[in-house]
Every structure is written in C-alpha cells, then in structure tokens.
BATISE-509409 format. One line per 2 residues: number of its first residue (from 1); their letters; for each residue x, y, z of C-alpha. Coordinates in steps of 0.02 Angstrom, whole numbers, plus 50000, padded with zeros to 5 digits. Example, Ala and Ser with C-alpha at 12.3 -4.5 7.8 and 13.67 -1.06 7.14 Angstrom:
BEGIN
1) as) 50615/49775/50390; 50684/49947/50357 .
END
This chain:
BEGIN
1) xx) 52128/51228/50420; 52126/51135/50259 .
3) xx) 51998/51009/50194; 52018/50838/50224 .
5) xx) 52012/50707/50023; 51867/50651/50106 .
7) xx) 51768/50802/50141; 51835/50882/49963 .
9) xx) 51760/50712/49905; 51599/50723/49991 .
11) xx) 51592/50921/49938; 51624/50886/49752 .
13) xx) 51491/50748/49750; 51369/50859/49851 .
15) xx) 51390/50977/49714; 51386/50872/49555 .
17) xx) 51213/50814/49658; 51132/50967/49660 .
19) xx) 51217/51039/49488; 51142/50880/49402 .
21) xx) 50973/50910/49510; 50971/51114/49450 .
23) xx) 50979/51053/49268; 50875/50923/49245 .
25) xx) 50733/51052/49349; 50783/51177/49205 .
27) xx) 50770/51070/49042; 50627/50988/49120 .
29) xx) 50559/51177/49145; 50618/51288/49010 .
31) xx) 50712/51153/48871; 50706/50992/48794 .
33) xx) 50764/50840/48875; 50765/50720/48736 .
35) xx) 50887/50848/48635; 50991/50929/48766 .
37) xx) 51030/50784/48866; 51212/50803/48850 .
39) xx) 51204/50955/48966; 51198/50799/49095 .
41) xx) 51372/50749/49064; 51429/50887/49121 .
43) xx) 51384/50832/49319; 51425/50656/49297 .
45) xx) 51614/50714/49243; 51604/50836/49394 .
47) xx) 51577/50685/49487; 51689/50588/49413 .
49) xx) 51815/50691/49455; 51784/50719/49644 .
51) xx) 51804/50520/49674; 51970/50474/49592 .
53) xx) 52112/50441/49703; 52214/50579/49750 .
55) xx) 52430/50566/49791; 52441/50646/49955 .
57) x) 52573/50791/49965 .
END
C-alpha cells in the first residue's frame, strides 16, 4: 500500500521537525550557534520541500 501526499506531507514535516530539533540540541551542545547557523537551512528546505504541491500520477 502506498502513502497517501498527505501522509508523505505530514512524514516529511515530522522529519524536518525533529532533524531541525537534533541540530539545534547539537550546536547548542557541542558547536557554535551564532557561526554555524546555516546548518539550520538545511531543515527548513527539507520542509520546504515536503509542502509544495505535488501533480498526481
């Protein structure tokens, strides 16, 4: 059974969530969050991605 847009939606923002949680935990722990900020793109393009309208097949 295949996954609905919606729930690949909801599952690409559930994980650009918790990616952009996970990294912000480790520059907070082990970097420098005024200098490696753009590490924090990286989950906001994730998400960005998951929400754009999809053609369906």
């Amino acid at each position: 059974m295949r996954a609905t847009p919606g729930e690949r939606r909801v599952l690409g923002l559930w994980t650009a969530g918790w990616l952009a949680v996970l990294l912000v935990g480790g520059l907070l722990w082990l970097g420098d969050l005024s200098l490696q900020w753009p590490v924090l793109l990286v989950p906001l393009v994730w998400a960005l991605v998951a929400v754009r309208p999809r053609r369906e097949p």
